[in-house]
N, C-alpha and C positions, 0 to 999 in steps of 0.2 A: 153370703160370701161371694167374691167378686171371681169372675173366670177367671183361670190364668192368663192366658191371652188377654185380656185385658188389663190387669194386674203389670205386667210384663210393659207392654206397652205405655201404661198411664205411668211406671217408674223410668223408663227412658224418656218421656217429655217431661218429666219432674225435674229433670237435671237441671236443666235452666230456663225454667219459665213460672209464671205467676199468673191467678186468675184474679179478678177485681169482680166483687158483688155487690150490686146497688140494690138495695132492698129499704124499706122502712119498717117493714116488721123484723126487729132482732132478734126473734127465735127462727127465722128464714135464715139471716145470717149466718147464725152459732149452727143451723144444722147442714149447712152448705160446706161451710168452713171445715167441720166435723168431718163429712164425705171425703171432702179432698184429700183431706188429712189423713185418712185411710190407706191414700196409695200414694202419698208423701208429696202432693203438690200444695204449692202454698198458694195461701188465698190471703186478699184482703176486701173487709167487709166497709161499706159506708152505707147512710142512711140517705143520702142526697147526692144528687149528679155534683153539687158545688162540694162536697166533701171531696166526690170522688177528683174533681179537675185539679183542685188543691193540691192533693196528695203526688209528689215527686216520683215519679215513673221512668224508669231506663228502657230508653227508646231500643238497646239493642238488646234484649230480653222479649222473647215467645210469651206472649200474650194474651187474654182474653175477657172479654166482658160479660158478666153474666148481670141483667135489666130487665127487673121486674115495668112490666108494663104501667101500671097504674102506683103511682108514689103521692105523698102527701104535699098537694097543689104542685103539681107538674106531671106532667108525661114522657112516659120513656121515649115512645116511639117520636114525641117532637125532640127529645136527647138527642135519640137514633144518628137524627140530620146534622144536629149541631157538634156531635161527634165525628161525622163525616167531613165536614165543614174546615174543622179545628185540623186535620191532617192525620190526626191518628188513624190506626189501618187495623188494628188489631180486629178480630170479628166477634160478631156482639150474639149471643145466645139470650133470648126473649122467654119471659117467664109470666105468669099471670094467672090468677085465680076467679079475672073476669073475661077470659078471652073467648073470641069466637073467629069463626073463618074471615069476616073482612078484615079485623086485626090484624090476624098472624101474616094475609096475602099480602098487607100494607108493609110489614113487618119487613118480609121476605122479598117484595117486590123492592126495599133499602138496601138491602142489600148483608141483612140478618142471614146470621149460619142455621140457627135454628128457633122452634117455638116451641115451649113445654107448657102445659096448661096446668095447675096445682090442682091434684098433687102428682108430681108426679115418678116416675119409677128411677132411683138411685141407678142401675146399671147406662138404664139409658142418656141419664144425665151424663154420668161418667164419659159412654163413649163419646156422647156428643163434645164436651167439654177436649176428650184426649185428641180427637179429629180434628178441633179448630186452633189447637195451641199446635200439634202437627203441620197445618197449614199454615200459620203463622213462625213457626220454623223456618219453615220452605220461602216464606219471600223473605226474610231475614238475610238468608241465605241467596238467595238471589239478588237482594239490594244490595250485600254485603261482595258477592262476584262483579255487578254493576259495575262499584265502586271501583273496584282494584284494576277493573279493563280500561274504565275513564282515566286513572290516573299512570298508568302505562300508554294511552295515546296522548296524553298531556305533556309525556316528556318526552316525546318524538322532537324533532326540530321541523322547523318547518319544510324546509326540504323533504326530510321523511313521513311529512304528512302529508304530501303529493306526490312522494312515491307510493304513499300506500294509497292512495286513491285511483292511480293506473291498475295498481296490480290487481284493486279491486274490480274494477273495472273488464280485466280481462286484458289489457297490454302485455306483451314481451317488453323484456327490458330494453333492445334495439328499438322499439315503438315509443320506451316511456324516454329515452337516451332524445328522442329524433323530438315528442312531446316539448320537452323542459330544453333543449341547446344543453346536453351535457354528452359527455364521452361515456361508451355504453358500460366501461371498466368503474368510472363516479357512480351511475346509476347501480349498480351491482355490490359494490360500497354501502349506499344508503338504503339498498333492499336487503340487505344483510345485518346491517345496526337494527333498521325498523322491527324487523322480523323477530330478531332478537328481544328489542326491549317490548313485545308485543306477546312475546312466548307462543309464536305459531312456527309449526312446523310444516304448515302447506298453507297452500292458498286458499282452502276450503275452508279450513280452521280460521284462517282470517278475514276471508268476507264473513262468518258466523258472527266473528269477534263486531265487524263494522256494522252489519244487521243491526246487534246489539245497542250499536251505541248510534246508530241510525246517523250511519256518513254514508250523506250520496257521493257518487262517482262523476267525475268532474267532467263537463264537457270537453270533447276533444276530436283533432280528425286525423283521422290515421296519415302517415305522408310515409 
């Protein structure tokens, strides 16, 4: 029986996410699938990386790979690359029946979440499994925040994308007014729309916001 705690946990990442299992032995599959299936996460099972590429996948869905090492003429860990390659992000848990330490460092040195050697222990599968589809939440979720910040300084106007570059900067609005040839009343104007369609309510909060989306601050000399 599986601890609460983890039980608890592995049914709040079940909400919306899915793990994908490339194996060629199909009693791997069915007992993998089985597991998940215990604490209500879905799985799907292939016997080959081209099944798995095949298979139509929802980029905004918490994810994970679970990649038996040694598959029938081909190799995980050359997938590994080719999986990194292709743009998918999701993180890959490494599994194997022939594995040893330069393996698993090869594994892990790609940039593998984890390596299980067969056979191995059902809890700790699990945690590993509910940790990388949690991580895989979390940039979800962050490429998804990305998003919404890029298309909030997209519909700045131009003006208001060099007022927010003073302000990032560190200008008064008398500095960014004396900057640009405007009246310091216009600049106060367009620091106020900006601001606005930026949804920052200081200036901390909006250099974070430009950090983010990595706007430098405009040459300028103070007069």
């Amino acid at each position: 029986m599986l601890p609460r705690s983890l039980s608890t946990t592995a049914g709040d990442a079940s909400e919306t996410s899915i793990v994908y299992i490339i194996d060629d032995d199909e009693s791997m599959q069915e007992a993998l699938k089985d597991l998940l299936c215990t604490v209500g996460i879905r799985a799907e099972t292939f016997a080959s990386p081209k099944e798995f590429l095949a298979f139509p996948k929802r980029s905004n869905v918490a994810s994970c790979l679970i990649l038996d090492v040694r598959l029938r003429g081909e190799s995980g860990l050359a997938f590994q690359q080719e999986v990194a390659k292709s743009g998918m992000h999701m993180p890959i848990l490494f599994m194997t029946g022939y594995g040893d330490i330069e393996m698993s460092v090869k594994a892990m040195k790609a940039g593998a979440a984890d390596f299980f050697p067969k056979p191995f222990r059902d809890q700790e599968m699990l945690e590993a499994i509910v940790h990388a589809l949690t991580r895989d939440k979390e940039r979800l979720a962050a490429e998804e925040s990305l998003a919404s910040l890029r298309a909030a300084y997209d519909s700045l106007t131009q003006r208001e994308h060099e007022v927010m570059g003073f302000v990032v900067a560190g200008l008064m609005n008398k500095q960014i007014a004396a900057e640009m040839g405007l009246s310091e009343i216009t600049v106060k104007v367009h620091r106020g729309q900006m601001m606005r369609k930026m949804c920052s309510t200081s200036v901390a909060d909006l250099v974070r916001k430009a950090d983010a989306l990595r706007i430098k601050s405009p040459q300028f000399q103070t007069r």
